[in-house]
N, C-alpha and C positions, 0 to 999 in steps of 0.2 A: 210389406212396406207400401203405402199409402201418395200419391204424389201427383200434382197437379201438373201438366205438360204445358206447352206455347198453345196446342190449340183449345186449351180447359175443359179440356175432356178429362176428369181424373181415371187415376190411372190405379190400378190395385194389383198388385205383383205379388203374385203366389211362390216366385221360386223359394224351394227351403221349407217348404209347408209338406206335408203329408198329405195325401190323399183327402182324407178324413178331414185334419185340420183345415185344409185348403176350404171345403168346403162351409165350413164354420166361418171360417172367418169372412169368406166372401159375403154368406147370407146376411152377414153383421156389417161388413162394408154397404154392402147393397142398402140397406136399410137405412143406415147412414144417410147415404145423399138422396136416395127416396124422399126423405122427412125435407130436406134441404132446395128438393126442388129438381133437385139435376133430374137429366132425362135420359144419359148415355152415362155409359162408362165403361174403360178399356181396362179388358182384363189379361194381364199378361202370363201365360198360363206354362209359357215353353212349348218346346217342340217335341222333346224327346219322348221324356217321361210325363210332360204336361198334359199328355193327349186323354189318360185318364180323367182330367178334370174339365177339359174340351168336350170329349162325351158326354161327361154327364151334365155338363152346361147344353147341349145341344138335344138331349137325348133324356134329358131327367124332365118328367111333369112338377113336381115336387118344386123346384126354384121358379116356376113360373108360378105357382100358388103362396111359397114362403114367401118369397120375394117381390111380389110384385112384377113380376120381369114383361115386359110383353114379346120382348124378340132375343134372339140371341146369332148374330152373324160372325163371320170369323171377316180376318181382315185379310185385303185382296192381294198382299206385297209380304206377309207374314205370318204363317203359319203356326204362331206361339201364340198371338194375340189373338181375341176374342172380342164384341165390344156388346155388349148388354141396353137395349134397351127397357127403361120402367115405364111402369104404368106412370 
């Protein structure tokens, strides 16, 4: 699910996704607001079982080549979230 917050940061929420999916779809998200302009966006990833997709956001070269991505930092207050900045 896809959704735009108070501070317009959009926001892309993996819960329910698969590992594998998750990561599909974000590259497809990603891309999305790339084309659009945006420059951040929060990735809501979970805590528990999110952490696989948290590494590989942190830890994958790959999304920083597909995607455009230039940074990927976690958020300071919540451990599920993620915010991605693009090129």
């Amino acid at each position: 699910m896809t959704k735009t917050i108070k501070s317009n940061i959009p926001e892309i929420d993996l819960h329910g996704y698969t590992a594998k999916n998750a990561r599909a779809y974000l590259i497809e998200e990603i891309e999305k607001y790339r084309q659009q302009g945006i420059n951040t966006v929060k990735v809501i990833h979970g805590f528990n079982r999110g952490t696989k997709i948290k590494d590989w956001l942190k830890n994958s070269k790959n999304i920083y080549i597909t995607a455009n991505v230039k940074d990927v930092f976690d958020d300071p207050t919540n451990p599920g979230i993620s915010y991605i900045s693009l090129l």
